[in-house]
C-alpha positions in Angstrom: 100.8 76.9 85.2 98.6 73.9 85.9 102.2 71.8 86.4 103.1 73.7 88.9 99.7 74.2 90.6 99.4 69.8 90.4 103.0 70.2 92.0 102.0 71.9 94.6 99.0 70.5 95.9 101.0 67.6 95.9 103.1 69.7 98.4 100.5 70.8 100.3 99.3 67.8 100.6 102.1 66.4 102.2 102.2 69.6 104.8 98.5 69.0 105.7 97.3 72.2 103.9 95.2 71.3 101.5 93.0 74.2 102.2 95.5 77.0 101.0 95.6 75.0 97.4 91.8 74.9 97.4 91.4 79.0 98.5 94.2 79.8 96.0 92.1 77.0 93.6 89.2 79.2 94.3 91.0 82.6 93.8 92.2 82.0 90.4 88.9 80.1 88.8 87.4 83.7 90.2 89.6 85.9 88.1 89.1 83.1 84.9 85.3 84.2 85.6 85.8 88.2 85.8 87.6 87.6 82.6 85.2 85.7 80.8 82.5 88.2 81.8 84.8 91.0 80.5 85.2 88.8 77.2 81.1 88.5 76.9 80.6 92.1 77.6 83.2 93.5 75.3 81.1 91.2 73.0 77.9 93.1 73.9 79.8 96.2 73.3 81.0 95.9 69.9 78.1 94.2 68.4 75.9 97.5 69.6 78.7 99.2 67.7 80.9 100.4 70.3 84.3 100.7 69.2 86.9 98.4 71.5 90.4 99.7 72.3 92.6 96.5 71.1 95.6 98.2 73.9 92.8 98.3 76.7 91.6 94.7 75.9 95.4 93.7 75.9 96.6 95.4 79.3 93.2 94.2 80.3 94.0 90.1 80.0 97.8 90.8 80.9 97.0 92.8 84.2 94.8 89.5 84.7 98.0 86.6 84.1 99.8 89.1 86.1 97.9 89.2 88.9 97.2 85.1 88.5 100.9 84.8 88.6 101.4 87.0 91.3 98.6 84.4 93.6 100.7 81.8 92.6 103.5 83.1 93.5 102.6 84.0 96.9 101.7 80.2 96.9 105.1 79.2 96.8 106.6 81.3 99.3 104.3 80.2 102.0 104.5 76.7 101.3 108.5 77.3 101.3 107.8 79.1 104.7 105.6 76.3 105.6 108.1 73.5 104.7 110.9 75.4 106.7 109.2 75.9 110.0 111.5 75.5 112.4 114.4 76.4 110.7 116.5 78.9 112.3 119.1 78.8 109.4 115.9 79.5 107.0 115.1 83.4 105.7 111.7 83.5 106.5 109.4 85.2 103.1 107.0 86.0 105.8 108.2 87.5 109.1 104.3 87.1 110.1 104.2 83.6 110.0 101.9 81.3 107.8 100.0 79.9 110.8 
């Protein structure tokens, strides 16, 4: 994932939108952190003797790259949006816009 989020700030770069890199930047660190904190409190959890679902803990993380995916994702269509403004030939993923 971290070669195509370098090839896409490159992108965005070039289309003067830095800023959408940096928020989506911003978005995934975010879930890394709620992750992590799960991770630690889990930790808490078991060593106070509470007995941890492995299925839970696994649909857990995978709801998590899912949903890191999904950002990404999204990245891609508006930049592909952003790169075909003014298209008319161009299917829009967006009928909103991007601006």
């Amino acid at each position: 994932m971290n070669a195509r989020l370098e090839q896409l700030e490159q992108r965005l770069e070039a289309q003067h939108h830095r800023d959408l890199f940096l928020q989506t930047k911003h978005t995934l660190k975010a879930l890394d952190d709620l992750a992590e904190q799960h991770r630690r409190f889990t930790s808490m959890q078991a060593i106070s003797g509470v007995k941890i679902v492995g299925s839970e803990e696994s649909l857990f993380y995978e709801t998590i790259a899912e949903a890191k995916e999904q950002i990404v994702v999204t990245l891609e269509r508006t930049l592909s949006d952003l790169e075909h403004k003014g298209d008319k030939h161009y299917d829009k993923n967006f009928k909103d816009g991007v601006e």
